[in-house]
One Martini backbone bead per residue (centre of mass of N, CA, C, O) as a GRO file, in nm:
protein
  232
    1UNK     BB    1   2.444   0.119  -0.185
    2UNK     BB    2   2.509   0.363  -0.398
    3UNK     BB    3   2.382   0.519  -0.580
    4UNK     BB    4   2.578   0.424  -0.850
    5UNK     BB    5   2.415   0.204  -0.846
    6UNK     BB    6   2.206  -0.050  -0.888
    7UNK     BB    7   2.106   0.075  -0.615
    8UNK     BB    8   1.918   0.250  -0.430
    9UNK     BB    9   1.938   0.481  -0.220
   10UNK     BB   10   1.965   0.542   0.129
   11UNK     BB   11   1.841   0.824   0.328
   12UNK     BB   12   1.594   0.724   0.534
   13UNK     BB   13   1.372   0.677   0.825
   14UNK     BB   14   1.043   0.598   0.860
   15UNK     BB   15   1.025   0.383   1.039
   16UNK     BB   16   0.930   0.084   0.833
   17UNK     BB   17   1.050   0.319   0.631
   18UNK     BB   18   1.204   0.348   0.330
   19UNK     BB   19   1.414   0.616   0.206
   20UNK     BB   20   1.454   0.667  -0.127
   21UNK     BB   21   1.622   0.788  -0.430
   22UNK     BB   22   1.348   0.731  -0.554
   23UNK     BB   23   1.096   0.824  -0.396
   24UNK     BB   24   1.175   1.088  -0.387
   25UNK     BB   25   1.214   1.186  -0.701
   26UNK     BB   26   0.897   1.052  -0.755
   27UNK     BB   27   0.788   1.326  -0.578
   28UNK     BB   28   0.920   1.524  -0.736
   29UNK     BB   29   0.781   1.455  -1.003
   30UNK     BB   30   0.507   1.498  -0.917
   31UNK     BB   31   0.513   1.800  -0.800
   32UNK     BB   32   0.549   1.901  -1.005
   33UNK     BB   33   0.327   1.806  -1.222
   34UNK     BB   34   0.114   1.939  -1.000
   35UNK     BB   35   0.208   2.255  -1.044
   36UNK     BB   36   0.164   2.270  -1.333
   37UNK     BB   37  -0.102   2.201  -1.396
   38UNK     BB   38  -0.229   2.435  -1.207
   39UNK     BB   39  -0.084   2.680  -1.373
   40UNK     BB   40  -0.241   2.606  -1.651
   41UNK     BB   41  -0.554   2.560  -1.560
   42UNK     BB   42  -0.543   2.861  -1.452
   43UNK     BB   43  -0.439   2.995  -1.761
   44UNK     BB   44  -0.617   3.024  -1.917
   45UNK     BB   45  -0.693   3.136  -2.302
   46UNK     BB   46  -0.824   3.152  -2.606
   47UNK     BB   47  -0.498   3.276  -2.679
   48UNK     BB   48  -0.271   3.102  -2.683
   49UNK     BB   49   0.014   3.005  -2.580
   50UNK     BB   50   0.274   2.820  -2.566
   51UNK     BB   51   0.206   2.635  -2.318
   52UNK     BB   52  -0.124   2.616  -2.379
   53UNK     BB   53  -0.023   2.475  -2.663
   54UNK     BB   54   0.143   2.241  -2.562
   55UNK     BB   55  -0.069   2.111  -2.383
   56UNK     BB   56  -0.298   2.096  -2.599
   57UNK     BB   57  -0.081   1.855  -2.768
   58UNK     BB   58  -0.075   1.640  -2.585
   59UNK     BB   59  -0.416   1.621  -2.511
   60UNK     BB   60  -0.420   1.526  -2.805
   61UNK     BB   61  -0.263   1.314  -2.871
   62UNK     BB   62  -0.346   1.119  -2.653
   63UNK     BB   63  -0.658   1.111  -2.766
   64UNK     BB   64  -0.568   0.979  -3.016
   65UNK     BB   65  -0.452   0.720  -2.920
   66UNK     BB   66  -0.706   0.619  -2.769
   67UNK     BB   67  -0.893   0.630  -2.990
   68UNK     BB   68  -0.764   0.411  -3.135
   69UNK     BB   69  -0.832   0.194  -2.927
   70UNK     BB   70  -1.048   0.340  -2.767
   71UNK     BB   71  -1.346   0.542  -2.888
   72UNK     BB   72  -1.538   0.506  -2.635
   73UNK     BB   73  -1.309   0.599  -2.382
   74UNK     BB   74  -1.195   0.862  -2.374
   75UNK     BB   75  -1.255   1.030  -2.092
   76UNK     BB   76  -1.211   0.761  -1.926
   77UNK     BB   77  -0.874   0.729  -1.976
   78UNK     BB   78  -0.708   1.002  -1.994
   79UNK     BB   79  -0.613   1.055  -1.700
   80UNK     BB   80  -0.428   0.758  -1.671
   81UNK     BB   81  -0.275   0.763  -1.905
   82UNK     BB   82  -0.178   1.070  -1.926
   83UNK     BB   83  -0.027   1.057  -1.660
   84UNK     BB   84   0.139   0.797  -1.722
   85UNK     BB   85   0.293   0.898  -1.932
   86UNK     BB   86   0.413   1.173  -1.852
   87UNK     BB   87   0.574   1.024  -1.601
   88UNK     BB   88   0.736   0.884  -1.784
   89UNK     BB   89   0.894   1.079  -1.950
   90UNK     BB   90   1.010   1.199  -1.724
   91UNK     BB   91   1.152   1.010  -1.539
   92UNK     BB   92   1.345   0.938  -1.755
   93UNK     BB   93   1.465   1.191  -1.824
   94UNK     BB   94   1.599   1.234  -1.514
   95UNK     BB   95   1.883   1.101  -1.597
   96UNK     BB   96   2.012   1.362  -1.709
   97UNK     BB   97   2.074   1.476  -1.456
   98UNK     BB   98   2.274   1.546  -1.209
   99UNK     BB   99   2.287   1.261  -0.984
  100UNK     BB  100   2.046   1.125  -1.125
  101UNK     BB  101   1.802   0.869  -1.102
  102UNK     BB  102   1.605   0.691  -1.225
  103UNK     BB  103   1.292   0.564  -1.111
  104UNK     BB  104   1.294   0.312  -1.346
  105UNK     BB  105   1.558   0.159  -1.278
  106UNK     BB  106   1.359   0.031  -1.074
  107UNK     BB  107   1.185  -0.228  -0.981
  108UNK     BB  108   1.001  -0.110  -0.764
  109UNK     BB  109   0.883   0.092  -0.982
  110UNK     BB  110   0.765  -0.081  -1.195
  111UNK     BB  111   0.628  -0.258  -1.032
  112UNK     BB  112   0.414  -0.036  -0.978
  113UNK     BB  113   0.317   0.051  -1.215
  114UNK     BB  114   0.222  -0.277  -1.322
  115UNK     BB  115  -0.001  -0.250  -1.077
  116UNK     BB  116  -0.151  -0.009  -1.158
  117UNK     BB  117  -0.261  -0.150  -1.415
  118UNK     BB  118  -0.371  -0.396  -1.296
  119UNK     BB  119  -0.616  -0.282  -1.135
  120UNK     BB  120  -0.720  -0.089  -1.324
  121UNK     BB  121  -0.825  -0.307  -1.536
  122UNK     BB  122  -1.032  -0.395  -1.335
  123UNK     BB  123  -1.191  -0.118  -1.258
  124UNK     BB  124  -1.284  -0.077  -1.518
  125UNK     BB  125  -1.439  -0.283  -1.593
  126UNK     BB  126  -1.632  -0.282  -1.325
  127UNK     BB  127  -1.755  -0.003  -1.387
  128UNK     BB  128  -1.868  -0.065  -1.671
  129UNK     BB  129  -2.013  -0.387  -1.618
  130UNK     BB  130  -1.975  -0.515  -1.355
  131UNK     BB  131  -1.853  -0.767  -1.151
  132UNK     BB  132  -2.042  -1.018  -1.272
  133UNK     BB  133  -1.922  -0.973  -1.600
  134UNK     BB  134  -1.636  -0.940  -1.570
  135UNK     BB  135  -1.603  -1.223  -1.441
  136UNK     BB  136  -1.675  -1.403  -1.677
  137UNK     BB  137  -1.495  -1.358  -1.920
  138UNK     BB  138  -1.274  -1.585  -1.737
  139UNK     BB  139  -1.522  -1.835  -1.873
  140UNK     BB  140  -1.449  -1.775  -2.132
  141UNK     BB  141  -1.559  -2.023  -2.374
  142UNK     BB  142  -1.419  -2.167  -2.067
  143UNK     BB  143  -1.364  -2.288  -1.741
  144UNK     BB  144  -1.062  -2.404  -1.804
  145UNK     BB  145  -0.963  -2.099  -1.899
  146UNK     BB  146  -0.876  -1.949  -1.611
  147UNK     BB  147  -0.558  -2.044  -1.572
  148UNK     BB  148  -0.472  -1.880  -1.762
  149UNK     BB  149  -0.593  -1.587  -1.741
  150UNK     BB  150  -0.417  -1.579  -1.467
  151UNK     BB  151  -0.112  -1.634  -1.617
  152UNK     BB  152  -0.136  -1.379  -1.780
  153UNK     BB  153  -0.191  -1.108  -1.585
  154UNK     BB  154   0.089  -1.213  -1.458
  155UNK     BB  155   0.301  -1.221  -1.668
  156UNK     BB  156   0.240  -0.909  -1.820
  157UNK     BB  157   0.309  -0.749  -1.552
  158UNK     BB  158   0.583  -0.840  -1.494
  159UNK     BB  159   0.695  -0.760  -1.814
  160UNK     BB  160   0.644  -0.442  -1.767
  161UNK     BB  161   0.876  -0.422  -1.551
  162UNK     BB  162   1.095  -0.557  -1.658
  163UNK     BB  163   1.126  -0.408  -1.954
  164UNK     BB  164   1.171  -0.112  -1.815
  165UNK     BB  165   1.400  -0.139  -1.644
  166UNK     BB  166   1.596  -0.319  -1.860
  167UNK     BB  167   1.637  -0.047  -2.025
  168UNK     BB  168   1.698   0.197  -1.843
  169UNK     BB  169   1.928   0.079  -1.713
  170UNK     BB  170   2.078  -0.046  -1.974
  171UNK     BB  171   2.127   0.290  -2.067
  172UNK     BB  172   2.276   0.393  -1.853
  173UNK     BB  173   2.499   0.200  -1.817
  174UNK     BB  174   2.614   0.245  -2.111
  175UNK     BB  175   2.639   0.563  -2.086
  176UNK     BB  176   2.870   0.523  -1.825
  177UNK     BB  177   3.046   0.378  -1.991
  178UNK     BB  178   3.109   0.558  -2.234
  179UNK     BB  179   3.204   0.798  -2.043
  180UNK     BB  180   3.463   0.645  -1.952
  181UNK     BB  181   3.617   0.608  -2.215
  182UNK     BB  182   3.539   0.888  -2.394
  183UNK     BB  183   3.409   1.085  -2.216
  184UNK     BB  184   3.347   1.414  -2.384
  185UNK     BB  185   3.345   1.311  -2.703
  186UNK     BB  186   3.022   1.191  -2.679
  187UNK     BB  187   2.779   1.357  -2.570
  188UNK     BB  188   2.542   1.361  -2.781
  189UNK     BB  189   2.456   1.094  -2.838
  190UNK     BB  190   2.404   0.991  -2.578
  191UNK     BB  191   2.206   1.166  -2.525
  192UNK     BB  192   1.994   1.122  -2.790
  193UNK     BB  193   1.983   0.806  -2.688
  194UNK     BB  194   1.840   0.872  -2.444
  195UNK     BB  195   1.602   1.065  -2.504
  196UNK     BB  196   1.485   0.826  -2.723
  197UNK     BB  197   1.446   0.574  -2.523
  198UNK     BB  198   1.308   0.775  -2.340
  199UNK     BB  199   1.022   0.754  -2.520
  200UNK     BB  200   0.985   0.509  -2.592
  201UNK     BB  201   0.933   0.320  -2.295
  202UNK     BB  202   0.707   0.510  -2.246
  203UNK     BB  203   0.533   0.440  -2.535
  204UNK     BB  204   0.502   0.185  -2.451
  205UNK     BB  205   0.371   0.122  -2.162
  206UNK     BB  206   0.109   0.290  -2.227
  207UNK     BB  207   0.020   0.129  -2.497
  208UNK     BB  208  -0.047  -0.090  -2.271
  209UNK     BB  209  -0.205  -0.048  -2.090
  210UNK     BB  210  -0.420   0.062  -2.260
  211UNK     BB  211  -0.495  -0.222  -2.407
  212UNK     BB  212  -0.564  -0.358  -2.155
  213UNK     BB  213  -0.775  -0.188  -2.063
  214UNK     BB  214  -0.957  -0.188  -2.308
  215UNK     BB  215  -1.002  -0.492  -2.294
  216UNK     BB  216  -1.159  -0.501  -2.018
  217UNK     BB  217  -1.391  -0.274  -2.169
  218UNK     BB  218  -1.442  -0.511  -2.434
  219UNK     BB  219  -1.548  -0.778  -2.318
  220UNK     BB  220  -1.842  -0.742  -2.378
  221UNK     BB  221  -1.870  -0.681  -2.674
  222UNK     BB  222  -1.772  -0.920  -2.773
  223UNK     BB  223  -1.966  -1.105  -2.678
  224UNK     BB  224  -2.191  -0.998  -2.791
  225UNK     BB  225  -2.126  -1.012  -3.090
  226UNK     BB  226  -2.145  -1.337  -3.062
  227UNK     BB  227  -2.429  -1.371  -2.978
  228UNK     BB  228  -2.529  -1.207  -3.243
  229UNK     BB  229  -2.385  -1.445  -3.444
  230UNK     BB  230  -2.546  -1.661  -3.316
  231UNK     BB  231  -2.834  -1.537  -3.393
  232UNK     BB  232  -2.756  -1.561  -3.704
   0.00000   0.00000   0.00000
């Protein structure tokens, strides 16, 4: 199906790797963002100007949030929380640009960053606590309850994908049924509602990443609570 359609463009094939208009657009908004970082970070200067003050304002942001929900793990989580908002702030505004379809309006790509936070979430909780510290967790308050935890995670992870998809996909698909009804007699409203939109959007899928890998980082935390509780 041609790129207007539900499904992304086939652009070309590179033997058995499909090489699709999400794929692309994908690679290309990580190379300008990873070309922007460096031309940032290699332009400090203690009187910052306008772009250094703008980066260090979303760095502070963005730490502030993390903070707010582990303040204890502020330096560990700031690369990859900030980097998946940064990214995806991104991603859902390149909709915006004539021609272009957000890459996060693909199943494949929101699903693909829903594992990314999934195997994150284990990552981190193993390299805080040690492997079998952390897989304890999942036999805690009792052993009954792992088949929980596991269709828990594999759950959580599914909804990450299927609601930013089915968000930003709703958004595009309504914003060009708008516009073919009435033309461009509505263009700012339908543009600021799409703006608004993919901020809100991608502030949830960050917001719960961080939670979910949080919660895997704090559950040693949590027992040890316990057992001091118990011990009192």
């Amino acid at each position: 199906m041609e790129d207007g359609g539900l499904f992304p463009q086939v652009l070309f094939q590179l033997g058995p790797v499909t090489i699709t208009s999400t794929v692309l657009t994908t690679w290309a908004i990580m190379i300008v963002l990873g070309v922007a970082a460096w031309l940032v970070s290699h332009r400090l200067r203690e009187l910052p100007g306008q772009i250094q003050a703008a980066a260090e304002g979303i760095v502070v942001t963005i730490e502030d949030a993390i903070r707010a929900v582990a303040p204890q793990h502020v330096s560990l989580l700031l690369p990859f929380i900030g980097t998946l908002w940064i990214f995806l702030v991104v991603a859902n505004l390149s909709g915006l640009l004539p021609g272009i379809h957000s890459p996060t309006r693909d199943l494949s790509a929101t699903a693909a960053l829903a594992i990314l936070v999934f195997l994150s979430v284990h990552w981190f909780g193993i390299r805080s606590q040690g492997l079998r510290s952390y897989l304890r967790h999942y036999l805690t308050p009792s052993p009954i309850l792992l088949p929980f935890h596991i269709i828990s995670e594999i759950t959580r992870t599914v909804a990450l994908a299927v609601r930013l998809f089915g968000n930003i996909m709703s958004l595009e698909v309504a914003a060009l049924l708008v516009l073919l009804v009435a033309g461009f007699l509505a263009p700012i409203p339908i543009l600021m509602l799409h703006i608004i939109e993919a901020l809100v959007q991608a502030y949830i899928f960050g917001m719960l990443a961080l939670i979910y890998v949080a919660g895997g980082l704090q559950s040693q935390q949590l027992r040890e609570q316990r057992h001091e509780e118990r011990d009192e």
